[in-house]
C-alpha positions in Angstrom: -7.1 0.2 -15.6 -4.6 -2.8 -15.7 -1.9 -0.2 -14.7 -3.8 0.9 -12.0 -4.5 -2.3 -10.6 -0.4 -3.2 -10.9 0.3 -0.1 -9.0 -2.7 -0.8 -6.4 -1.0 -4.2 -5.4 2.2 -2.7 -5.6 3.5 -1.7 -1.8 5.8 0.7 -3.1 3.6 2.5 -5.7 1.1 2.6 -3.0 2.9 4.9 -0.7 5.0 6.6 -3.4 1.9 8.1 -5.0 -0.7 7.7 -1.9 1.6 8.3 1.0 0.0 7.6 4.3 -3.6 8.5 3.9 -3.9 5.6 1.3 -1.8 3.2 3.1 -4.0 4.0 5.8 -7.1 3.2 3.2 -5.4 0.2 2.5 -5.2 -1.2 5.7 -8.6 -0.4 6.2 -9.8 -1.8 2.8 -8.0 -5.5 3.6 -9.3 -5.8 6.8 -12.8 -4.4 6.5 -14.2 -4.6 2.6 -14.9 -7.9 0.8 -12.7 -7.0 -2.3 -10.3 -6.3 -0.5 -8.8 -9.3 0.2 -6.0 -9.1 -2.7 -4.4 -6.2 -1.2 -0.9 -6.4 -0.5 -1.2 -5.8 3.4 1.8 -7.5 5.2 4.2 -5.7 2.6 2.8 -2.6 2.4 3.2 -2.4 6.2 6.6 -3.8 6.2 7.5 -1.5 3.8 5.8 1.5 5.8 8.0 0.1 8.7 11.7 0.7 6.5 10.6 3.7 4.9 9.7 5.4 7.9 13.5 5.0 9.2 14.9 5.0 5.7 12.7 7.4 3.7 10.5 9.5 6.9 9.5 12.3 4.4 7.1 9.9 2.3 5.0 9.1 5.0 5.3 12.7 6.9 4.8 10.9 10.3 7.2 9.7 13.3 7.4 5.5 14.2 4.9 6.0 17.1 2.3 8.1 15.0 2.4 5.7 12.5 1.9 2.5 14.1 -1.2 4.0 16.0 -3.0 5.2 12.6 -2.2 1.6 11.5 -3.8 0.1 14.3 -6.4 2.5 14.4 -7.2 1.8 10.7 -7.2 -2.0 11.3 -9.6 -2.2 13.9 -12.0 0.1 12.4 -11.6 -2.3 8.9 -12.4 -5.5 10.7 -15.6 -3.3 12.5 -16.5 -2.5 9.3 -16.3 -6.1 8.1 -18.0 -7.7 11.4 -20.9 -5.2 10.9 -21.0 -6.3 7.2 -21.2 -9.8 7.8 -23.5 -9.3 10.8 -26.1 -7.7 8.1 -25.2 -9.7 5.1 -23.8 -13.2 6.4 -26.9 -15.4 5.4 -26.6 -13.7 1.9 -23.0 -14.6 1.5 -23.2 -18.5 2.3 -25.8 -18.2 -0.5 -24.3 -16.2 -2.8 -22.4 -17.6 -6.1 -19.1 -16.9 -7.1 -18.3 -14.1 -9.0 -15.6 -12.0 -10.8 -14.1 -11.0 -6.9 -16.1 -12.9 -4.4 -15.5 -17.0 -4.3 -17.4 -19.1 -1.5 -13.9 -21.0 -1.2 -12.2 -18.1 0.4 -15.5 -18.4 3.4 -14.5 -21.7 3.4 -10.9 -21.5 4.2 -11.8 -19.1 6.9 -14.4 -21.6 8.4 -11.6 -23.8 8.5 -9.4 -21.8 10.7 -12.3 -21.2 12.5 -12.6 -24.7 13.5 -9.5 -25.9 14.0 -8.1 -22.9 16.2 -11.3 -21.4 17.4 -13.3 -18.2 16.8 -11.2 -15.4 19.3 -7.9 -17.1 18.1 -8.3 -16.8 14.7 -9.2 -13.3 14.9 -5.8 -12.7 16.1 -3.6 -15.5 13.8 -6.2 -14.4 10.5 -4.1 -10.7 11.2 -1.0 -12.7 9.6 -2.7 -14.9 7.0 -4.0 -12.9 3.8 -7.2 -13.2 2.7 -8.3 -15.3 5.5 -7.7 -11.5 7.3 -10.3 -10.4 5.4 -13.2 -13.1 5.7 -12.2 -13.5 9.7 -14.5 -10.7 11.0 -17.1 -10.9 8.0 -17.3 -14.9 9.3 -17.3 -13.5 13.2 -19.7 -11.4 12.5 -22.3 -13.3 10.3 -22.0 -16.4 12.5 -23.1 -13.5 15.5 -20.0 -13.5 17.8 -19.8 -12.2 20.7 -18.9 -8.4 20.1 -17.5 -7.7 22.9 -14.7 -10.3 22.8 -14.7 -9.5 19.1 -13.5 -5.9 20.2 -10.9 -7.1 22.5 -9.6 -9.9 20.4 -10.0 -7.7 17.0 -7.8 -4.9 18.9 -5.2 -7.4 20.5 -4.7 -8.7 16.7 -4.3 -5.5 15.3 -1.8 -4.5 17.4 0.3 -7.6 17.4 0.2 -7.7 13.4 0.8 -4.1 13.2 4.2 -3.5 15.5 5.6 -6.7 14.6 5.7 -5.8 10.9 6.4 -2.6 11.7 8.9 -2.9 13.8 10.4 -5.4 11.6 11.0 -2.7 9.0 12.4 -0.4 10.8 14.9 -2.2 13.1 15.8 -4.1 9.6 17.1 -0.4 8.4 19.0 0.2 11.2 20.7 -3.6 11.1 21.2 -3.9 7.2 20.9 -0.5 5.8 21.5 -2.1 2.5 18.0 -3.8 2.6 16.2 -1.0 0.5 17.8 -2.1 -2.5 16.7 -5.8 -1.9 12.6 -5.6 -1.3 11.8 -7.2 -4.1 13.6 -9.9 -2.2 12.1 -9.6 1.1 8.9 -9.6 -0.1 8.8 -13.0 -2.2 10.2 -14.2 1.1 7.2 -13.2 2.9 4.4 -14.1 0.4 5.7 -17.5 0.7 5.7 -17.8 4.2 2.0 -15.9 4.7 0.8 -18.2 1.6 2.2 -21.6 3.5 -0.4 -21.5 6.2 -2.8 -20.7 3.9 -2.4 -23.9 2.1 -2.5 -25.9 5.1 -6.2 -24.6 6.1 -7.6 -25.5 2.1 -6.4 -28.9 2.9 -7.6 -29.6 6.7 -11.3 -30.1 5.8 -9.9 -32.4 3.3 -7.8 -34.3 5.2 -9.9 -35.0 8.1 
């Protein structure tokens, strides 16, 4: 089981073994489910973005295909999670922590919340990990609009999904060497997704 989970995390065990359908499940599982907050989203679609020019056969699929099952599998996880937190939100602000599910992590997305506003942080929480996956739970159990949810949830996942992508795969054609440094490139972007992160625990605090 511990194997598993190291390979779950792992962006390039994901789409070795899973190829696109479970990056796509991925995606979808960050974005929409509760647990899925630990999943390793912006690397996994970074990755998808240099394999794609690099490797095309893993994922089967052409740049343009890909990024519009991405997209497509982002909105639908933060409709899932809105719905969720539409049906369940009074439950969760009651609910103790557990194994998976800490209160703290509601918190922190309150936070953004209140500092940059409910349609903007539907769009910046696309870029901030696990804040991604309490920011339509949060929209939908404090009853947003879902109208502007919808065009706000869509704008974000199309921003955060070509920009990554894109990212990837014009890094290929730059620095073709790049495959052989990920490991590098993605310490480099845990620590500047977990920076923001950091900032929101401490806002409440600090003001």
């Amino acid at each position: 089981m511990w194997e598993f989970l190291k390979q779950l995390t792992d962006p390039n065990s994901i789409i070795q073994y899973g190829g696109l359908w479970l990056l796509l499940l991925v995606v979808f599982s960050e974005t929409g489910l509760l647990i899925g907050f630990f999943l390793p989203g912006d690397n996994l679609i970074l990755l998808a973005g240099i394999l794609c020019k690099s490797k095309p056969h893993l994922l089967g699929v052409n740049y343009i295909t890909m990024v519009v099952l991405l997209i497509t599998a982002a909105v639908l996880g933060n409709l899932f999670g809105f719905w969720f937190g539409y049906k369940s939100g009074d439950m969760l602000f009651k609910k103790e922590d557990g194994l998976i599910f800490k209160k703290k992590h509601l918190v922190t997305t309150q936070n953004a919340y209140d500092k940059y506003g409910g349609n903007m942080v539907l769009i910046i929480a696309r870029f901030l990990p696990v804040i991604r996956t309490f920011a339509p739970i949060l929209a939908g159990a404090i009853k947003v609009n879902f109208k502007k949810f919808m065009l706000f949830n869509i704008i974000g996942a199309i921003l955060w999904i070509v920009s990554l992508t894109a990212i990837g795969y014009v890094s290929v054609i730059l620095f073709p060497s790049i495959t052989n440094y990920l490991g590098y490139v993605f310490i480099v972007l845990i620590i500047l997704t977990a920076l923001p992160i950091i900032k929101l625990s401490f806002f409440k605090k600090n003001n």
